[in-house]
C-alpha positions as CSV (number, residue, x, y, z in Angstrom):
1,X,-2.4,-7.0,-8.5
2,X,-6.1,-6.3,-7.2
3,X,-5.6,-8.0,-4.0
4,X,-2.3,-6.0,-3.7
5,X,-4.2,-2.8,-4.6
6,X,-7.4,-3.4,-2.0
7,X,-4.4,-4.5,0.8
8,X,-2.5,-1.2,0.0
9,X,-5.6,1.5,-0.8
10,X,-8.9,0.6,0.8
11,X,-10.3,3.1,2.4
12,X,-9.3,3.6,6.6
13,X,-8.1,-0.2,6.4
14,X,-5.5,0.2,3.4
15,X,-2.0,0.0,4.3
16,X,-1.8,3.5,2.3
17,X,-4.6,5.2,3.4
18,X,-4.1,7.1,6.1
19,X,-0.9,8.5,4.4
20,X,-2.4,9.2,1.1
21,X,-5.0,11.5,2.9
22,X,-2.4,13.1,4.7
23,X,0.3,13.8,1.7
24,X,-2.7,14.7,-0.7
25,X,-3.1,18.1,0.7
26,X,0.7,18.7,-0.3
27,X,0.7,20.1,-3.7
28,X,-2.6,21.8,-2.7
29,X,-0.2,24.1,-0.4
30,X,1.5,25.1,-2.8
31,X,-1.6,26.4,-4.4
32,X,-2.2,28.6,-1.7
33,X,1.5,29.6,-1.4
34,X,1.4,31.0,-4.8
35,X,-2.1,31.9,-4.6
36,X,-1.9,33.6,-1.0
37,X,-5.2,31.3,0.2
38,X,-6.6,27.8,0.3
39,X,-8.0,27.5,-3.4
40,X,-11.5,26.8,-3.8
41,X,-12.8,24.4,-5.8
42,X,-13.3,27.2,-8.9
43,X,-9.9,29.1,-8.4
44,X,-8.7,28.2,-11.8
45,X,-9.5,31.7,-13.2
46,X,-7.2,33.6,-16.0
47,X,-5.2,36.5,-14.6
48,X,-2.3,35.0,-13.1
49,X,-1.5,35.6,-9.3
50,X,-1.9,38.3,-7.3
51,X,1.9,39.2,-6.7
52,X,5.4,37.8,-7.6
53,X,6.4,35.0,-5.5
54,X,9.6,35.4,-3.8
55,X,12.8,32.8,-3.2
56,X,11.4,31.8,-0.3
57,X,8.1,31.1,-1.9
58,X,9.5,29.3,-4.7
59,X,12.1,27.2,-2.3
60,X,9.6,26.0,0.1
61,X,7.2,24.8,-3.1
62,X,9.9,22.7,-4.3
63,X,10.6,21.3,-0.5
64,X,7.0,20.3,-0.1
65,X,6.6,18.5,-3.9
66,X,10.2,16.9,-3.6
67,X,8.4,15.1,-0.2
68,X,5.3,15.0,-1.6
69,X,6.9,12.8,-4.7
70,X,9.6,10.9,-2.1
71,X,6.9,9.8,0.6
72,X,3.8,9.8,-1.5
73,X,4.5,8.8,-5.4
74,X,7.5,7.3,-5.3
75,X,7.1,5.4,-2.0
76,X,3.7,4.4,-2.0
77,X,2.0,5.1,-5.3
78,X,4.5,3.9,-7.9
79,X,6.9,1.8,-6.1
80,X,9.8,3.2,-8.0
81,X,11.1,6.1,-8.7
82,X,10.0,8.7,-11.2
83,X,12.7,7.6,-13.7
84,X,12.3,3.9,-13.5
85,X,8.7,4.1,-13.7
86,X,9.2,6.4,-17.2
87,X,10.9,3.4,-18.5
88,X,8.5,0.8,-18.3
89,X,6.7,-0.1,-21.5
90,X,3.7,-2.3,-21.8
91,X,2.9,-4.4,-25.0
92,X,5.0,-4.5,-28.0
93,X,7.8,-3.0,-29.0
């Protein structure tokens, strides 16, 4: 598995690299849909958000996380999906 790992996520030479720096900025848009701005690094402050999002708002979060999780997690990070991956146990049952 480690030479599988280095193959698949060394850094610039990984097989996943370049897409994994790419796709991680996904769910960080939807940050700054909600939020109405690219968080900063210290945006986790109580108060909720600013205003209500709207349909739209809530429709394009969920397009950008279901291909985050089908090109990113699934594909590349997992190797399975989601459910499947749930299932696996490790040690004794």
């Amino acid at each position: 598995m480690y030479d599988e790992a280095c193959r698949r996520f060394t850094a610039y030479t990984g097989t996943a690299y370049q897409k994994g720096v790419v796709l991680s900025a996904k769910p960080v848009e939807v940050y700054a849909l909600f939020g109405g701005q690219w968080p900063h690094s210290s945006f986790m402050v109580p108060g909720g958000v600013a205003s209500a999002p709207s349909l739209a708002d809530v429709t394009r979060a969920m397009a950008i996380l279901n291909h985050w999780k089908d090109n990113w997690l699934e594909k590349e990070w997992l190797g399975c999906s989601v459910e499947r991956w749930m299932q696996i146990r490790v040690g004794p049952t």
